[in-house]
mmCIF file as Biopython writes it, N, C-alpha, C and O atoms, coordinates in Angstrom:
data_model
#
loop_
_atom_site.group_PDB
_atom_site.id
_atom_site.type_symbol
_atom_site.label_atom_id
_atom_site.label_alt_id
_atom_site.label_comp_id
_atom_site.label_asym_id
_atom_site.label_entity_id
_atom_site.label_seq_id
_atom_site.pdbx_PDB_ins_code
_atom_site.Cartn_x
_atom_site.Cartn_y
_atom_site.Cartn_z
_atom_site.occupancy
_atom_site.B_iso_or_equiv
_atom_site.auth_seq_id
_atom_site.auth_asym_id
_atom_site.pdbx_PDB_model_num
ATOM 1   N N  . UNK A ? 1  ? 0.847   -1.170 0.000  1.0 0.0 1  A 1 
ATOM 2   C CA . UNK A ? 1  ? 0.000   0.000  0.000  1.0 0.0 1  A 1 
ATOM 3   C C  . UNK A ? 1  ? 0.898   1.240  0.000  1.0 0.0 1  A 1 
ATOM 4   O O  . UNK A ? 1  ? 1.840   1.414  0.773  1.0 0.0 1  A 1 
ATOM 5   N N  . UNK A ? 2  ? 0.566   1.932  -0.790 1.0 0.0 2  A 1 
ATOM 6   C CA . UNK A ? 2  ? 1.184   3.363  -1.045 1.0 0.0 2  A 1 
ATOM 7   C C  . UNK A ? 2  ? 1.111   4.411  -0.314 1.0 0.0 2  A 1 
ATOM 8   O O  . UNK A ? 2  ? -0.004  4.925  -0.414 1.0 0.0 2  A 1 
ATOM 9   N N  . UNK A ? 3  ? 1.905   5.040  0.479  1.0 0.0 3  A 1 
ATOM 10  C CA . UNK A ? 3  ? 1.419   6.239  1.454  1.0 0.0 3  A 1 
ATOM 11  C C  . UNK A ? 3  ? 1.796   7.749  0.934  1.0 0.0 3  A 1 
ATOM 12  O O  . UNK A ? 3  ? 2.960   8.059  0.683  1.0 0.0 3  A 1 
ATOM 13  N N  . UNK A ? 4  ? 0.995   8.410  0.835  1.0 0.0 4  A 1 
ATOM 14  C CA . UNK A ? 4  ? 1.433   9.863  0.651  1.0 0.0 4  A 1 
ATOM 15  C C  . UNK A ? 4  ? 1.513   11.239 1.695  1.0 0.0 4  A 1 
ATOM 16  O O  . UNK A ? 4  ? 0.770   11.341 2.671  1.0 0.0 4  A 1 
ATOM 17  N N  . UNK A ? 5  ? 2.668   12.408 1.275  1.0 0.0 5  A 1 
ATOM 18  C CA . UNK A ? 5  ? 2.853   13.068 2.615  1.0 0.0 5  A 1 
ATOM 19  C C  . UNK A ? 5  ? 1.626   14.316 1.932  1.0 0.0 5  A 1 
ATOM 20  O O  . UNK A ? 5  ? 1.246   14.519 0.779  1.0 0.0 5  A 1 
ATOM 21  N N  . UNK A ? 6  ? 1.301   14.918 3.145  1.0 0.0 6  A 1 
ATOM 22  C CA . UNK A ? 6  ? 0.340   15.887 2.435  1.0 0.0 6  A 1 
ATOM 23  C C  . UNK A ? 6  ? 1.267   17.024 3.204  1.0 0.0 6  A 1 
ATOM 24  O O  . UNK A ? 6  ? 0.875   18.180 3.049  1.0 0.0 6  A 1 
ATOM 25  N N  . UNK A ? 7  ? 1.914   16.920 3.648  1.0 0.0 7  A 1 
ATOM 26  C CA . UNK A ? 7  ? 3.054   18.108 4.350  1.0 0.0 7  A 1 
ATOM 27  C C  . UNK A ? 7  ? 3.268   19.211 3.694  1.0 0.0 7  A 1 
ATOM 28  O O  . UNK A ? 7  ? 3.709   18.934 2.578  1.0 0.0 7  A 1 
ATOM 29  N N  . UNK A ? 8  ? 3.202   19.921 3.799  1.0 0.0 8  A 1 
ATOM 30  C CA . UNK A ? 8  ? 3.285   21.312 3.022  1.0 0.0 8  A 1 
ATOM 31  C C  . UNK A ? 8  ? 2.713   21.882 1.878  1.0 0.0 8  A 1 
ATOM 32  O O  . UNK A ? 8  ? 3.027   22.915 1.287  1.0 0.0 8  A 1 
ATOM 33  N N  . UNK A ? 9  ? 1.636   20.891 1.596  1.0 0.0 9  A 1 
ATOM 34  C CA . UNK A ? 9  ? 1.150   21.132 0.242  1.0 0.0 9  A 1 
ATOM 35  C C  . UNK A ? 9  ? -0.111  22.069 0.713  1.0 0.0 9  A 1 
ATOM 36  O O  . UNK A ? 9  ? -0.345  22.649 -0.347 1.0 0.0 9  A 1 
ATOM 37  N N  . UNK A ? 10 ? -0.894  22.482 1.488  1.0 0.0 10 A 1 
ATOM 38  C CA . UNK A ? 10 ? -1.622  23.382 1.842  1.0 0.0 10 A 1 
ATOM 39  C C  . UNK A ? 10 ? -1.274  24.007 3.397  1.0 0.0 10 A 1 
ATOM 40  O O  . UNK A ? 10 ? -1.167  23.376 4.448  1.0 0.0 10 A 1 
ATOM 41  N N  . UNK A ? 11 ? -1.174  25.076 3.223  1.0 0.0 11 A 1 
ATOM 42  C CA . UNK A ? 11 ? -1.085  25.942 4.155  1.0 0.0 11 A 1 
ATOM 43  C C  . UNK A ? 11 ? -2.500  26.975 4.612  1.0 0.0 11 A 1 
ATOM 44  O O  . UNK A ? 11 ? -3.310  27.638 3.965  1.0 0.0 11 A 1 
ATOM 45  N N  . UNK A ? 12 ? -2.253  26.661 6.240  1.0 0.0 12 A 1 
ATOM 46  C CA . UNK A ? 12 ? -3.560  27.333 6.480  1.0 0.0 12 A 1 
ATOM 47  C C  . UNK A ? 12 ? -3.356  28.749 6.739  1.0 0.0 12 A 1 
ATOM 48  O O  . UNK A ? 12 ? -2.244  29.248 6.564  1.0 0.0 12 A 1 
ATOM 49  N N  . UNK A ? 13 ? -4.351  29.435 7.146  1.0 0.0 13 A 1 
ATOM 50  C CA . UNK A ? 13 ? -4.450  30.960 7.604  1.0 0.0 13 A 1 
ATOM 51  C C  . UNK A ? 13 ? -3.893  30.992 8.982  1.0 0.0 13 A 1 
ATOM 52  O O  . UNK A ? 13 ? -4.135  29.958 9.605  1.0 0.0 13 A 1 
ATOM 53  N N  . UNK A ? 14 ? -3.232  31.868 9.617  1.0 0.0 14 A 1 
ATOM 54  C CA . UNK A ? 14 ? -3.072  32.311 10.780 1.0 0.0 14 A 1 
ATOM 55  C C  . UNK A ? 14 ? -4.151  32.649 11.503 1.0 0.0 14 A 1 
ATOM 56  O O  . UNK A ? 14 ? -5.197  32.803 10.871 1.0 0.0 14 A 1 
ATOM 57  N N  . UNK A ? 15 ? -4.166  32.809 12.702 1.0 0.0 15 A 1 
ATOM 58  C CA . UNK A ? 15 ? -5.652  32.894 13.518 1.0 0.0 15 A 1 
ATOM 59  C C  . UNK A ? 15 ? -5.748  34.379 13.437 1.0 0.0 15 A 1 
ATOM 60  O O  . UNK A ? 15 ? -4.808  35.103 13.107 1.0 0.0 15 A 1 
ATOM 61  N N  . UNK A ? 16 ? -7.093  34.839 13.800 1.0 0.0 16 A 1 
ATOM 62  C CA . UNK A ? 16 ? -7.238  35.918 13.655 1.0 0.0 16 A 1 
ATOM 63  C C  . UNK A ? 16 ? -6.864  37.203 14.963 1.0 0.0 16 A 1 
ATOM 64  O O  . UNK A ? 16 ? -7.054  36.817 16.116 1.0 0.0 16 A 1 
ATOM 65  N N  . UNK A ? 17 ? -6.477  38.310 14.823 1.0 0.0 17 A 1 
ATOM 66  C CA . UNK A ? 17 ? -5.701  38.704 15.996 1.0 0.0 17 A 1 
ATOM 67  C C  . UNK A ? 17 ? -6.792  38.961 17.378 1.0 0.0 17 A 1 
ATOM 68  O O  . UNK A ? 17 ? -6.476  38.873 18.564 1.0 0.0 17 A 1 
ATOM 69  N N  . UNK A ? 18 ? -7.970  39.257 16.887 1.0 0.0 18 A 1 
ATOM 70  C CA . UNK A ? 18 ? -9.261  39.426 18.236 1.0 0.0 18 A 1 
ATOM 71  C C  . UNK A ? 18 ? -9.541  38.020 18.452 1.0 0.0 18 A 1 
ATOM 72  O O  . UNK A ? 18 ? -10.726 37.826 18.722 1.0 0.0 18 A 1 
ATOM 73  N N  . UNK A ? 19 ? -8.708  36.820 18.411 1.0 0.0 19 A 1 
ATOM 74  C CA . UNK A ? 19 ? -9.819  35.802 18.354 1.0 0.0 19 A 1 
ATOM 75  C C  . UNK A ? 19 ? -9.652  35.567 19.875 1.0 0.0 19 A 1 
ATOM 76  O O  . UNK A ? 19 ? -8.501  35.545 20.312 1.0 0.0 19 A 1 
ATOM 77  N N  . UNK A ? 20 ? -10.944 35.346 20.928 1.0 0.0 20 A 1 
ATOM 78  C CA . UNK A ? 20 ? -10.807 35.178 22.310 1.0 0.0 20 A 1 
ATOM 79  C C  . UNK A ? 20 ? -10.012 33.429 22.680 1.0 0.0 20 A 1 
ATOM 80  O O  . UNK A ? 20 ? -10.671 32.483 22.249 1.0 0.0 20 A 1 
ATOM 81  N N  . UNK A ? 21 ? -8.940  33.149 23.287 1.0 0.0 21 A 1 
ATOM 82  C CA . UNK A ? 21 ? -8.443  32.368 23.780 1.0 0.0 21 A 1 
ATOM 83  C C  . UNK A ? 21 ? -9.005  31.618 24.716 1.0 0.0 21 A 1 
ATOM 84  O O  . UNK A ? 21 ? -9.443  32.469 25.490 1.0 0.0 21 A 1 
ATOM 85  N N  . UNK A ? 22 ? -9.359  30.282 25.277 1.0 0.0 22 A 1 
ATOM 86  C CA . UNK A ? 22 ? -9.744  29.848 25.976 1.0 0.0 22 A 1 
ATOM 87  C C  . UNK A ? 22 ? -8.324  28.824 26.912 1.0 0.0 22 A 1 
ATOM 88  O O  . UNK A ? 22 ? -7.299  28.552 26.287 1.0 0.0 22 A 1 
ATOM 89  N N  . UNK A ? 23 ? -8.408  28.602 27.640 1.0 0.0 23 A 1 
ATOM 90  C CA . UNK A ? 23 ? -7.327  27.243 28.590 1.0 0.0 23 A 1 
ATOM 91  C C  . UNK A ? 23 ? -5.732  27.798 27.849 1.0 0.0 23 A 1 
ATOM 92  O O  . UNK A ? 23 ? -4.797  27.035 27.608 1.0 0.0 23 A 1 
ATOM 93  N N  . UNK A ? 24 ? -5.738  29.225 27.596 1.0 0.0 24 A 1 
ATOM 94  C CA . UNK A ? 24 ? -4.358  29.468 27.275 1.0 0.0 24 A 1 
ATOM 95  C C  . UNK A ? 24 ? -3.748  30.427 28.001 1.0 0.0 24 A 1 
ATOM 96  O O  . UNK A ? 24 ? -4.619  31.118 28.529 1.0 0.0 24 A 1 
ATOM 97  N N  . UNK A ? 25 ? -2.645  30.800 28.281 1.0 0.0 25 A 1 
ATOM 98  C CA . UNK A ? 25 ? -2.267  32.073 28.596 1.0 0.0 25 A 1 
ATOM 99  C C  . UNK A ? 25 ? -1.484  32.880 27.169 1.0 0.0 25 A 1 
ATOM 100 O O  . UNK A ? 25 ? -0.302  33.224 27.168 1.0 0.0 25 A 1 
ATOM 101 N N  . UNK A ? 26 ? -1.945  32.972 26.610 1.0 0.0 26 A 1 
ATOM 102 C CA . UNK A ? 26 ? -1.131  33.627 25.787 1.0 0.0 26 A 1 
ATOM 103 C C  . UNK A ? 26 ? -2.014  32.853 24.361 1.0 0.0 26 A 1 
ATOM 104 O O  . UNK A ? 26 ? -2.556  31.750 24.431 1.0 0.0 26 A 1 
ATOM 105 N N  . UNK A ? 27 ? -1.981  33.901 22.883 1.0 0.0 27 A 1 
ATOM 106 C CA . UNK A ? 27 ? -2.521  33.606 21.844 1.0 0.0 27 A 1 
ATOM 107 C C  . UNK A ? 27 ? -1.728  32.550 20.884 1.0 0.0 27 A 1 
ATOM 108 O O  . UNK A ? 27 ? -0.528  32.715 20.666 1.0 0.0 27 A 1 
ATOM 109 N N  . UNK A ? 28 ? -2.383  31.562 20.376 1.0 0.0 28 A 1 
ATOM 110 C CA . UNK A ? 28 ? -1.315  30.694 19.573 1.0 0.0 28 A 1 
ATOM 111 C C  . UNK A ? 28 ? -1.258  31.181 18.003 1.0 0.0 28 A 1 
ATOM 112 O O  . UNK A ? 28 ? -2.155  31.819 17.450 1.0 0.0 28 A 1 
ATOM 113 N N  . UNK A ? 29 ? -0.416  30.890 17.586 1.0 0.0 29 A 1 
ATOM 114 C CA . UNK A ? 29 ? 0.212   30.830 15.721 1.0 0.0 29 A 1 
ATOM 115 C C  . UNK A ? 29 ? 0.229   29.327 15.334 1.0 0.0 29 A 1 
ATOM 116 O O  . UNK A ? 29 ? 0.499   28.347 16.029 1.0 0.0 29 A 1 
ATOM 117 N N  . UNK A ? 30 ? -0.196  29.434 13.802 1.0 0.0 30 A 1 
ATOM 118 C CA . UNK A ? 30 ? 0.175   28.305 13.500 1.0 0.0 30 A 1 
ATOM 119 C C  . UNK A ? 30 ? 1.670   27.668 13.323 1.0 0.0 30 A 1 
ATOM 120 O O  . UNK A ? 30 ? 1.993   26.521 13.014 1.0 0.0 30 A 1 
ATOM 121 N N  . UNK A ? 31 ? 2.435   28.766 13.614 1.0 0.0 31 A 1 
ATOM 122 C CA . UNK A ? 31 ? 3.837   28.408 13.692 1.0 0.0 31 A 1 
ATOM 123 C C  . UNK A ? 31 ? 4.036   27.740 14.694 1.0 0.0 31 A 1 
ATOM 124 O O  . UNK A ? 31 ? 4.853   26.829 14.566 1.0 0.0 31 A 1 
ATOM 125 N N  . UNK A ? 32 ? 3.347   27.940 16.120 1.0 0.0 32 A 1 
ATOM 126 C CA . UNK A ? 32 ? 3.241   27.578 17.282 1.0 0.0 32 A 1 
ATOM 127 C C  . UNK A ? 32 ? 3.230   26.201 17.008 1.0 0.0 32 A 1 
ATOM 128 O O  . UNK A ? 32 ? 4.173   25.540 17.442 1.0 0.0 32 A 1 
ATOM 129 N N  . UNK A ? 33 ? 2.200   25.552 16.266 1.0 0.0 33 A 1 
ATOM 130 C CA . UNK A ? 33 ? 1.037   24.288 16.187 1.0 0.0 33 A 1 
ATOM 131 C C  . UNK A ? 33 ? 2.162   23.567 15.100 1.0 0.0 33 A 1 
ATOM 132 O O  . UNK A ? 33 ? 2.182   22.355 14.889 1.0 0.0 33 A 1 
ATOM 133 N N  . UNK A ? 34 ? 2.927   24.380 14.569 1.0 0.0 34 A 1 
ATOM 134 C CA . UNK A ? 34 ? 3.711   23.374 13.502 1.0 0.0 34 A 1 
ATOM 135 C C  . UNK A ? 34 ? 4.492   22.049 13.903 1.0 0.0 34 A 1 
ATOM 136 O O  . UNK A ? 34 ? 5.499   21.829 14.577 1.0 0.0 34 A 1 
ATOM 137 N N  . UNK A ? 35 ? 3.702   21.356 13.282 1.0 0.0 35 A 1 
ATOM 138 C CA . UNK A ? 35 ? 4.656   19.546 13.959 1.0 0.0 35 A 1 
ATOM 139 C C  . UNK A ? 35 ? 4.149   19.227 14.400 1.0 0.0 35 A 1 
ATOM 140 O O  . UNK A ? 35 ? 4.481   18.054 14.568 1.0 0.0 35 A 1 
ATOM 141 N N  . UNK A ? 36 ? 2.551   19.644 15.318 1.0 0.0 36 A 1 
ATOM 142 C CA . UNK A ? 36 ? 1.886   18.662 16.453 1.0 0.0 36 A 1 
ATOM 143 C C  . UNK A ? 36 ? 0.824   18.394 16.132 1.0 0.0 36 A 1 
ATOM 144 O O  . UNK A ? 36 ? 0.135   19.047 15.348 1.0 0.0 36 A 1 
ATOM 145 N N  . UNK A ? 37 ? 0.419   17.059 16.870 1.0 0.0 37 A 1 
ATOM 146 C CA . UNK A ? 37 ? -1.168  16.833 16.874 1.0 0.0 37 A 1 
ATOM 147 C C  . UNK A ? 37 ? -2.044  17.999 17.174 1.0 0.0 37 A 1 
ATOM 148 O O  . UNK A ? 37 ? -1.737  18.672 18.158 1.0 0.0 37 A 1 
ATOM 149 N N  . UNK A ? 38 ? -3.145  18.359 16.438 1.0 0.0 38 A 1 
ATOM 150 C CA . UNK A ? 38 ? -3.703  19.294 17.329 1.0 0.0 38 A 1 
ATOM 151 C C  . UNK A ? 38 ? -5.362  18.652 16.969 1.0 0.0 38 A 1 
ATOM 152 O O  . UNK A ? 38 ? -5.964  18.386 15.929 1.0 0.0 38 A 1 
ATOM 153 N N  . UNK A ? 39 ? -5.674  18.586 18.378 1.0 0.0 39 A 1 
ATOM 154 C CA . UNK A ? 39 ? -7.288  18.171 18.129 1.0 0.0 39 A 1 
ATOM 155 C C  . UNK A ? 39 ? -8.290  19.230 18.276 1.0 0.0 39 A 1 
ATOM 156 O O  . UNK A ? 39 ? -8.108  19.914 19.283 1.0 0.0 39 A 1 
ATOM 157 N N  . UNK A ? 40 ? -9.464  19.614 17.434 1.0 0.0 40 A 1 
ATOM 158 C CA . UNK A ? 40 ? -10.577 20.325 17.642 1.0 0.0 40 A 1 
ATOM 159 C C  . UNK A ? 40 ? -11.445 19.956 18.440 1.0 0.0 40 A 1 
ATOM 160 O O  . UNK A ? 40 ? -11.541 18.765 18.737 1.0 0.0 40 A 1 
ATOM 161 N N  . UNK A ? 41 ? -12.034 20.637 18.812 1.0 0.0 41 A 1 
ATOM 162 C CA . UNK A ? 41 ? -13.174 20.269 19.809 1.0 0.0 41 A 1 
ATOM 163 C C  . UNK A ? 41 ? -14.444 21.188 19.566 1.0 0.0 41 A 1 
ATOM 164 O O  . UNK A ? 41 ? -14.451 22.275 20.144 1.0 0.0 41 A 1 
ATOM 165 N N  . UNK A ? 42 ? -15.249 20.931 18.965 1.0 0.0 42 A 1 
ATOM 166 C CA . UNK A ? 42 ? -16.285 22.671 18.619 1.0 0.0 42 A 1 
ATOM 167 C C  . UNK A ? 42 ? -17.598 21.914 19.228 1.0 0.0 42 A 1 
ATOM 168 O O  . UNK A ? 42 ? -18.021 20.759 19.161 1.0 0.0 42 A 1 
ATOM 169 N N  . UNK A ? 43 ? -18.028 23.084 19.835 1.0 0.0 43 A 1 
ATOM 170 C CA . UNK A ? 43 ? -19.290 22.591 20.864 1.0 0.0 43 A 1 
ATOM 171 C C  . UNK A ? 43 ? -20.364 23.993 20.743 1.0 0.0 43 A 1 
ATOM 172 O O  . UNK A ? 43 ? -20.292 24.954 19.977 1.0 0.0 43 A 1 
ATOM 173 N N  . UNK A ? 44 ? -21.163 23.738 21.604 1.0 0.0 44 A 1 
ATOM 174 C CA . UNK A ? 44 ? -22.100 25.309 21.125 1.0 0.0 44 A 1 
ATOM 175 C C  . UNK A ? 44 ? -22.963 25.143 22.555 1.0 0.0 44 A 1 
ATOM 176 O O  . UNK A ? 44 ? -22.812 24.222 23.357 1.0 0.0 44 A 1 
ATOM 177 N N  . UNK A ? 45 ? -23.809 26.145 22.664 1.0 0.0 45 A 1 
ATOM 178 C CA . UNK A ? 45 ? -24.783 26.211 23.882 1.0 0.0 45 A 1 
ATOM 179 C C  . UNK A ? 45 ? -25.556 26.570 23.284 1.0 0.0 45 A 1 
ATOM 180 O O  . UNK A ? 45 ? -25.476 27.531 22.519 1.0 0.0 45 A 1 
ATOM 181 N N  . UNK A ? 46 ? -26.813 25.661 23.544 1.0 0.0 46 A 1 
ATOM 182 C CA . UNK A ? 46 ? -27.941 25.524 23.060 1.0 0.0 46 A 1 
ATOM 183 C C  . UNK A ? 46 ? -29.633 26.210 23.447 1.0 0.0 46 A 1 
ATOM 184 O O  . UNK A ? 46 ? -30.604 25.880 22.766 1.0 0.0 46 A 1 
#
């Protein structure tokens, strides 16, 4: 089975500079996030 890298072939946007932070001290970059797992979590109140 054949595996392919998708590594660098799309690049995302940087976050936006008002965006409110939650469980952080400080705002992240995707430079920050470069190399790691990062999991989403999106939830809402209903």
């Amino acid at each position: 089975m054949a595996t392919r890298s998708f590594a660098g072939t799309v690049n995302a946007p940087d976050f936006p500079e008002d965006l409110e932070w939650v469980n952080t001290n400080r705002p992240l970059s995707m430079a920050d996030l470069r190399g790691k797992l990062v999991v989403l979590d999106f939830w809402t109140y209903c």
